[in-house]
C-alpha positions, 0 to 999 in steps of 0.5 A, a space after each residue: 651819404 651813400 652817393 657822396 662816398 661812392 662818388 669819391 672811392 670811384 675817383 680814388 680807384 680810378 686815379 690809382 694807375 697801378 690799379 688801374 693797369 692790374 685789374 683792365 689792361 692787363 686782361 687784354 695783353 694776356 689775351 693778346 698774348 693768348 690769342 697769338 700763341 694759340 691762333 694757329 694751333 689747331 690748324 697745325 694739329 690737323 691729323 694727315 692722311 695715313 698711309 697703311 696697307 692691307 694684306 689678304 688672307 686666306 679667308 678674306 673679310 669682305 666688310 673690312 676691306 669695304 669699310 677700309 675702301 671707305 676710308 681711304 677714298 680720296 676728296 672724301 670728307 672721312 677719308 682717314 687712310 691712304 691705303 693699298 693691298 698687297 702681299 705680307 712681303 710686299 708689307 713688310 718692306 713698306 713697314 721696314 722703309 717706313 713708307 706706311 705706319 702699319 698694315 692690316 693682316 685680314 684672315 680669320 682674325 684681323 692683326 694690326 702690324 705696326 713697327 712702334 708706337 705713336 699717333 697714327 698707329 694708335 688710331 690705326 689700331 683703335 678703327 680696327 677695334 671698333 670695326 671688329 666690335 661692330 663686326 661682333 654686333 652684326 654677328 650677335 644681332 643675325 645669330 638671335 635673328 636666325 635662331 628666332 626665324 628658326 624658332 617661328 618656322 619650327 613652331 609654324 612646321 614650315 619647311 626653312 632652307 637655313 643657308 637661305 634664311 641666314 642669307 636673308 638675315 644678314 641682308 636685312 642687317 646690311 640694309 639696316 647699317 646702311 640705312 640709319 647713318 646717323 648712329 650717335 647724334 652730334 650734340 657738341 658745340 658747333 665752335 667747339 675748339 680746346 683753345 677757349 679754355 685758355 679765354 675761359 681762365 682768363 675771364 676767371 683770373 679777371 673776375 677774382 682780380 676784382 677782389 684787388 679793388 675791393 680790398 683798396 676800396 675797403 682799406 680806405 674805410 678801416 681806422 688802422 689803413 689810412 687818415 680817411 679811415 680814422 674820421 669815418 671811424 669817428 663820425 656818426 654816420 653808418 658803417 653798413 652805407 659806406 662798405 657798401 657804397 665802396 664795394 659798388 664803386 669797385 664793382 663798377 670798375 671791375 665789370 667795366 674792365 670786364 666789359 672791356 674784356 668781352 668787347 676786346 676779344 669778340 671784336 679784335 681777336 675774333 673770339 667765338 663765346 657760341 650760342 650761350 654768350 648771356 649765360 657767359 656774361 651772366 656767369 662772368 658777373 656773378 664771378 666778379 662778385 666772388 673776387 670782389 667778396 673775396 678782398 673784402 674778406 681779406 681786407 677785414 680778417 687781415 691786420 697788417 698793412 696794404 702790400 700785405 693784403 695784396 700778396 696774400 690775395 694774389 697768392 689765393 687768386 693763383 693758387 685757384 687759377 692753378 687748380 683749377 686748371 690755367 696752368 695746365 688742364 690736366 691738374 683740374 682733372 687730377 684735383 678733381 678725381 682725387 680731390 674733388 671738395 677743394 674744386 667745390 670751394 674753388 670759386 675760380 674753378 667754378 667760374 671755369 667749370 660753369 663756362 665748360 658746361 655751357 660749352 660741351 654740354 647740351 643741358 645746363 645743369 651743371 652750369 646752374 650749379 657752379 652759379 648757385 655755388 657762385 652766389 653762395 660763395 659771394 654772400 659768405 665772404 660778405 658776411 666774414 666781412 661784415 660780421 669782422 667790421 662789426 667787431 672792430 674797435 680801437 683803443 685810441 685813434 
């Protein structure tokens, strides 16, 4: 009886066109459509060389203007600035014509000067923050130093020339910066691009779409939906087989769709999923049974007819999709911080957040977390449904 209904409600999914084109083909026009606003994008956001100009002062910062050198030498891989020393004078006019965003004023303290603000002259003033915070660093390790060497010499009463032994500390420093250029290890995924977001909710809104063949492959079965429904309520057969030999056949058909999904977009839109795509897939799977849970459920609490079991399912799909993050990252974040228990029982920012993890971070922690919460989720609906069928009864059929 099992494969006999699970025989017959695939057909039935299969031959319903509508159905069809919402839960496959849609997720592939969307993904086309994503794949060609978004192709370029990072190549056009590439930042541009920024020009500036540095003025010397009075008591000039020789580690400032050597790391600027750095920075602004040409065919150089970390070259960020397209620099030139000059006068405060010759500076200002520069500025005044906007022919540079901003300069350097090196004196005792190092002041940015720049005519408004924007991009370029942000990341002008953050670089200076963070050579003066190392500049801060260096001066803080060579003061405990020299004081040490201090210390040792008086205790030892060895004669110390300081001028000399200050000389010396700072050389040891200088060395030491020079020689460790591995300051923070580069953990971060090697592809990392913030357009896979927009394919990251995607597969999530394909996975809870799944739920539309879960409450069609359900309605088939209840008394109050169709003809078919009424006999199965009168024949002696078990309830249990036929929900579950229902909810398998649409399953089938969702993570064909699915498959047809990742197939699509690794292989015509060149899509990189990285080095965890088995985790992906994995999570992908587990997703699709939450959307399928989540019909079912609906279908079983709801008492009104098909079109309304739709909306209603829709309607919760893209309430998800919109918090957590598909129509804009930023309101993932703001649910998240203010909010963070509807993220927690939001199985489409699960499924959102558990790929994030695979693709920033180094560790899967988190990612086993959305998937255990995944699966709880899935087995919850299923027993609202179940429970809810067990209690139907109709008065006349």
């Amino acid at each position: 009886m099992f494969f006999h209904n699970f025989k017959y409600a695939l057909i039935t999914l299969l031959k319903d066109k509508m159905l069809i084109f919402w839960t496959l083909a849609f997720p592939l026009i969307l993904g086309t459509f994503f794949n060609m606003a978004f192709s370029d994008i990072e190549n056009s956001e590439k930042a541009d060389i920024i020009p500036i100009a540095v003025v010397e002062g009075n008591k000039s910062n020789v580690a400032f203007k050597e790391a600027i050198s750095k920075l602004s030498e040409e065919d150089s891989e970390v070259q960020l600035f397209h620099n030139r020393f000059v006068s405060e004078q010759k500076a200002a006019e520069l500025l005044a014509e906007d022919e540079i965003i901003g300069y350097i004023r090196l004196n005792e303290d190092v002041k940015v000067v720049v005519k408004q603000s924007g991009i370029s002259e942000t990341i002008l003033q953050y670089v200076v923050d963070q050579m003066l915070q190392t500049n801060h660093m260096v001066e803080d390790v060579a003061k405990i130093k020299t004081e040490a060497a201090l210390k040792e010499a008086i205790e030892s009463e060895k004669a110390v020339n300081q001028e000399e032994l200050i000389r010396r500390v700072y050389a040891e420093i200088t060395a030491m910066l020079n020689s460790d250029e591995e300051w923070l290890a580069d953990n971060s995924n090697p592809n990392m691009s913030y357009t896979m977001i927009e394919f990251y909710t995607l597969i999530a809104m394909t996975c809870m779409y799944g739920g539309v063949l879960g409450m069609v492959a359900i309605n088939r079965n209840l008394a109050n939906m169709s003809n078919n429904g009424k006999r199965i309520a009168v024949s002696p057969c078990a309830k249990y087989k036929l929900i579950i030999s229902s909810a398998s056949a649409a399953y089938l058909v969702q993570i064909t769709g699915l498959a047809l999904l990742f197939l699509y977009t690794i292989y015509a839109l060149n899509v990189d999923y990285g080095a965890h795509f088995l985790h992906v897939v994995i999570l992908s799977l587990l997703g699709c049974l939450a959307g399928l849970s989540t019909g079912i459920c609906i279908a079983a609490i709801l008492k009104k007819n098909e079109n309304t079991k739709i909306s209603v399912l829709i309607s919760v799909t893209m309430l998800g999709c919109f918090l957590s993050g598909m129509m804009g990252i930023t309101m993932k974040y703001v649910i998240d911080k203010n909010i963070p228990l509807i993220n927690q029982l939001n199985p489409v920012n699960m499924i959102t957040d558990g790929l994030y993890s695979l693709y920033y971070y180094n560790t899967f922690e988190r990612y086993y977390h959305n998937l255990f919460a995944l699966a709880i989720f899935a087995l919850l609906m299923l027993g609202i449904a179940v429970y809810q069928l067990r209690r139907q009864k109709y008065d006349y059929l």
